[in-house]
N, C-alpha and C positions, 0 to 999 in steps of 0.2 A: 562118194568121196571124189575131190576133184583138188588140179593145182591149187584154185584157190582158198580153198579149207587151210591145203596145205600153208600156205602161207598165215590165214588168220590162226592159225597155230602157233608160229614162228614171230608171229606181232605181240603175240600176248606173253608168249615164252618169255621174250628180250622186258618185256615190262613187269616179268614176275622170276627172274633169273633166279631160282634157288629152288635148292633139293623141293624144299616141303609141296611148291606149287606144282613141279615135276610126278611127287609121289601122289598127289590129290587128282590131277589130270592125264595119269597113266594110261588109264583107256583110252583114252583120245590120242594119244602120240601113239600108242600100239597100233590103233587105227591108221593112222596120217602115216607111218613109217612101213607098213604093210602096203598101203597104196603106193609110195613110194618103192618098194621090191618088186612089186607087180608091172611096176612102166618099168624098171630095168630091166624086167624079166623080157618082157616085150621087146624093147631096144636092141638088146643083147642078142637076141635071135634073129632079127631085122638084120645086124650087122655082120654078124653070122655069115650071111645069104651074100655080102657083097663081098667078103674078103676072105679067099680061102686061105686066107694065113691070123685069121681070126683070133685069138683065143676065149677057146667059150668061158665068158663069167658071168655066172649067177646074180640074181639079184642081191641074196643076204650073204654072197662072199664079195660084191663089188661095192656094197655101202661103208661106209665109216663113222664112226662114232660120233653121237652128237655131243657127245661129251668133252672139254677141251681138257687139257695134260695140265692140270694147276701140278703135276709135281718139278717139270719145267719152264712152265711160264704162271707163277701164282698169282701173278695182276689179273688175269684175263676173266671174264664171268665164268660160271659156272656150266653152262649149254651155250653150244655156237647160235650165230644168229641164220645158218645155211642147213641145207643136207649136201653132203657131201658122197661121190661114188667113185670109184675108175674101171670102167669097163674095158674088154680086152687087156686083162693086166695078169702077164706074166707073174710080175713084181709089182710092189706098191710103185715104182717108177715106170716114168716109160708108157703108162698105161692112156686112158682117154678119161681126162677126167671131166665130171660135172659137179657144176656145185648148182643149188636152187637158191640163193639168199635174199634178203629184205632190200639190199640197196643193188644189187643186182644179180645177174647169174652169169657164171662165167663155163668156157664149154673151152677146153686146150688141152693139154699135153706134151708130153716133154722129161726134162731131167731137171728140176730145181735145185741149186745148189748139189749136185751129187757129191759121193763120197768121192777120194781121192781117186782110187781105184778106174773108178766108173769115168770122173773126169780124165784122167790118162786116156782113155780107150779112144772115147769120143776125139781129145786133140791127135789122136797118133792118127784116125781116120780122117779127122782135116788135113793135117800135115801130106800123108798119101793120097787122098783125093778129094780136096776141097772145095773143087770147081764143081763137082757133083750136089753140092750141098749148097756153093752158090747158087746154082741154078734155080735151084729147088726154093730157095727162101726170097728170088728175083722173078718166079715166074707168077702170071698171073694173077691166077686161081690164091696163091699165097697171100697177097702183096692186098688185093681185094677184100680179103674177109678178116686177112690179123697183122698186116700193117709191117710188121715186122718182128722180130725175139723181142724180149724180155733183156735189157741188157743191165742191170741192177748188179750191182759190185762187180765191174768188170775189172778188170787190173790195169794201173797204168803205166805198165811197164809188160813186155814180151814176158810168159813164163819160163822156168827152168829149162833148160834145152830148146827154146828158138829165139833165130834175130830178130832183130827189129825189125828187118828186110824183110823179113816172109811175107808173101803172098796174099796168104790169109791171116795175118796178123793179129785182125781188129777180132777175126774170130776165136781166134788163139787165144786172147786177153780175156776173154767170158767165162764165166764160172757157174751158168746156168746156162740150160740150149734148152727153153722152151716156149710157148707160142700160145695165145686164143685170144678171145673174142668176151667181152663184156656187154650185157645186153639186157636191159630194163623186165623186171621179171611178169611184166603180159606180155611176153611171144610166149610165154606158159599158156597161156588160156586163147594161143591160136588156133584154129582147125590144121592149120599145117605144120603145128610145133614139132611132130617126130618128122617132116620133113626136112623141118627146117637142121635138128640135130645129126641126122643121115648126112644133110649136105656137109657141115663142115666136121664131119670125122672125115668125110670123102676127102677135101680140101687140105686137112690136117696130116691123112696119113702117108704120102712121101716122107714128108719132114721129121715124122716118128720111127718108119721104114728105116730110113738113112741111119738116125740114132742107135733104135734096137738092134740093127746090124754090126753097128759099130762097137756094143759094148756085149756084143754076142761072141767077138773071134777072138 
């Protein structure tokens, strides 16, 4: 088994989107989705080793369904066109997510859209120390590999309780704090692909540090 099976899996899937062709090629997705467990299982112990504030997740607790939510969104096909995981995850948030997909793979983390709760936490730790979080999303290593946040329905107006004046304003007005990297899916089939995903959790996790702390106190 190899990335790329996994993929002509995932080509054939999106051209035969429906339960019946699901239930005829069962084996083969148990297959391709087992191989998939096995590199998270790898990764996950790999990252292990670098972050003693780790949290260990498994292969078959860090995967997610290929299945999408028609009872939410009932336009959408029936099976993603990705696999999807989030390693070191406390919570489904926050965590390090990877997806494998047909038009690309994406490798970040973060808080998408968080509930209200979670979004308080996060602006009360701007608001307190924001220049900690500049730093962080101004320094290098950041700037290099993910360019910058996510800023998709930011607000155009200061929220509830801060001026217009604040400091950190523009950060203040965001309603998602999360970050990565999109990337044509052969760095799969590099000899240095688990390098390559090592580097940017490395690169990624201040900016998650900062986060999880924030919606930890």
């Amino acid at each position: 088994m190899s990335f790329k099976e996994l993929f002509n899996f995932l080509d054939r899937l999106q051209q035969n989107n429906h339960k019946e062709w699901m239930d005829a090629n069962r084996k083969e997705y148990v297959a391709v989705r087992n191989y998939f467990i096995d590199w998270l299982d790898g990764m996950n112990h790999r990252l292990a080793g670098l972050d003693p504030d780790y949290f260990d997740t498994p292969g078959k607790k860090a995967i997610n369904r290929i299945n999408n939510n028609l009872l939410f969104h009932p336009n959408r096909p029936v099976y993603k066109d990705h696999f999807g995981a989030g390693l070191d995850q406390v919570s489904k948030q926050g965590d390090f997510y990877i997806e494998l997909g047909l038009d690309a793979c994406f490798f970040g983390g973060g808080y998408w859209y968080p509930d209200s709760k979670l979004l308080r936490s996060i602006r009360e730790a701007i608001d307190y120390n924001g220049e900690e979080f500049k730093a962080i999303l101004q320094s290098k290593n950041f700037i290099k590999r993910f360019g910058a946040m996510e800023d998709e329905g930011a607000l155009s107006r200061p929220p509830k309780g801060f001026s217009a004046d604040h400091p950190h304003i523009e950060l203040l007005k965001l309603k998602s704090f999360a970050a990565g990297v999109h990337l044509p899916r052969e760095v799969c089939f590099q000899k240095d692909f688990d390098d390559l995903v090592v580097a940017i959790y490395q690169d990624l996790l201040p900016f998650r540090r900062y986060l999880n702390q924030a919606v930890s106190v």
